[in-house]
N, C-alpha and C positions, 0 to 999 in steps of 0.2 A: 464682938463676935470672935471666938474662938473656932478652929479650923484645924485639922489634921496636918493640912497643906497649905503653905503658904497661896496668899491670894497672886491671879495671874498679875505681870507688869501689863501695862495699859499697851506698849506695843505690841506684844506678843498677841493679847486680845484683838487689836487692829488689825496685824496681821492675817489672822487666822478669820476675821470679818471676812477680807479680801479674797481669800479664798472660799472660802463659804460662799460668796456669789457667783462662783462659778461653776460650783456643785450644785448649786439651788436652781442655777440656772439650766442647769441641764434636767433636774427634775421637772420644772416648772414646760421647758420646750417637749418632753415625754408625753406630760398630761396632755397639752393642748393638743399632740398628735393622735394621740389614742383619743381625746374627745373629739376631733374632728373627724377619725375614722369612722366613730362609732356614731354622731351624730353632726353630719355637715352639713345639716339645714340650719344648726344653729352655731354653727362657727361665727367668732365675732360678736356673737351677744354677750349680754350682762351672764347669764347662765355661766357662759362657758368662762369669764371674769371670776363669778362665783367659786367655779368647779377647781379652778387655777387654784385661791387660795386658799380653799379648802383642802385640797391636795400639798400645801406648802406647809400649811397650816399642821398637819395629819404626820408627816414629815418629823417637822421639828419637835412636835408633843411625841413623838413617839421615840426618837433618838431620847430627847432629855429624859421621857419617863422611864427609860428599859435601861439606861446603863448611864443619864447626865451627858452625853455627850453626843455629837452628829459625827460624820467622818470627816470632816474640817478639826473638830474638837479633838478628836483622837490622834490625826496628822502632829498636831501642836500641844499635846498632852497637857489640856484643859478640859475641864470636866464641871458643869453647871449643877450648882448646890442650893439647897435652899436653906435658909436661918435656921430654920426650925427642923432640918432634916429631910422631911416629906417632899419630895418634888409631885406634886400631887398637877391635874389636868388645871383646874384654876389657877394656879400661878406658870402653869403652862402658856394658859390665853391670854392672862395679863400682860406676858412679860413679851407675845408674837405681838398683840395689839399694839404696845406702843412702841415696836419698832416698825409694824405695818403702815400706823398712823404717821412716824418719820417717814418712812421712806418713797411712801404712795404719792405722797405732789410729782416726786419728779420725773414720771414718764409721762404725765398729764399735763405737765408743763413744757415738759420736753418737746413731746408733740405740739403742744399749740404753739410755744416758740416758735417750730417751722414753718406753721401758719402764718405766723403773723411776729416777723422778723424785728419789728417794734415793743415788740413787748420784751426784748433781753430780759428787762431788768427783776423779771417774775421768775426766770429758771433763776440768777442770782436769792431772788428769797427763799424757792425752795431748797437750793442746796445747802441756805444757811439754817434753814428749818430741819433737814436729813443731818447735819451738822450736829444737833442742837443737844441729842444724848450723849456721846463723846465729847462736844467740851463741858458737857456738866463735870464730866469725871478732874477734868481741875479743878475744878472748885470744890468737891465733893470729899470728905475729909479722910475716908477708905478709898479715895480714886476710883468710886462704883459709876456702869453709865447709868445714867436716868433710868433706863429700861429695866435695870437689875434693882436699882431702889426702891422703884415701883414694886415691882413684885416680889420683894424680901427673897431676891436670891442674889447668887456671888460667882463666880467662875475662881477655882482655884485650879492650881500648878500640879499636874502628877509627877510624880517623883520617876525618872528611868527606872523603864521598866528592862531587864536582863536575861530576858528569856528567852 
């Protein structure tokens, strides 16, 4: 794979993860207020579950396809590339699904942990499962996570900008 721009180091990528949850997370507490305003007979349903990451989802496709980058990405001048150039909505879906698919066990485990104070050892396997794309990247021979291999794309380094 040749690239304009060096690809990002796997910290700076982690990094900028960390932050990213906390942008996402104020999107995500947005939605759920504006759909509860709008509809609070079904606050707490699957719908409004749906609505959430569909709104997350809508988010990220939309950052990646208009410019490669969220405002996490931009902070950390990283900018999501695809192989083949095209960052097109299909490898937009691929690459949310299998981080949604990591990361979805562990509010659901989280929660029933507190149910049922026996069961530790379930939040231990989902957070070795949210784990599970980032240590791919050591093994991985371009240091890509799981998520990016999946979907034939790359996060590289923008070079300072001086403007």
């Amino acid at each position: 794979m040749s690239t304009p721009h060096p690809l990002a180091p796997r910290w700076r990528r982690s990094v900028c993860l960390c932050y990213e949850v906390f942008l996402t997370s104020a999107v995500v507490i947005a939605s759920a207020m504006l759909f509860q305003l709008l509809l609070p007979k079904l606050a707490g349903s699957v719908l409004e579950f749906v609505y959430m990451v569909a709104v997350t989802y809508g988010y990220f496709a939309w950052c990646w396809r208009k410019s490669g980058q969220t405002l996490a990405m931009k902070t950390w001048r990283l900018r999501l590339m695809s192989r083949d150039g095209a960052l097109d909505w299909r490898r937009s879906a691929i690459r949310f699904t299998c981080l949604f698919l990591a990361f979805m066990p562990l509010p659901i485990v989280w929660a029933w942990w507190r149910h049922e104070p026996a069961m530790k050892w379930t939040l231990w396997i989902a957070c070795g499962w949210a784990l599970l794309p980032y240590l791919w990247s050591l093994l991985d021979k371009e240091g890509q996570f799981l998520h990016d291999r999946v979907a034939g794309t790359f996060i590289e380094l923008m070079p300072v900008s001086r403007d």
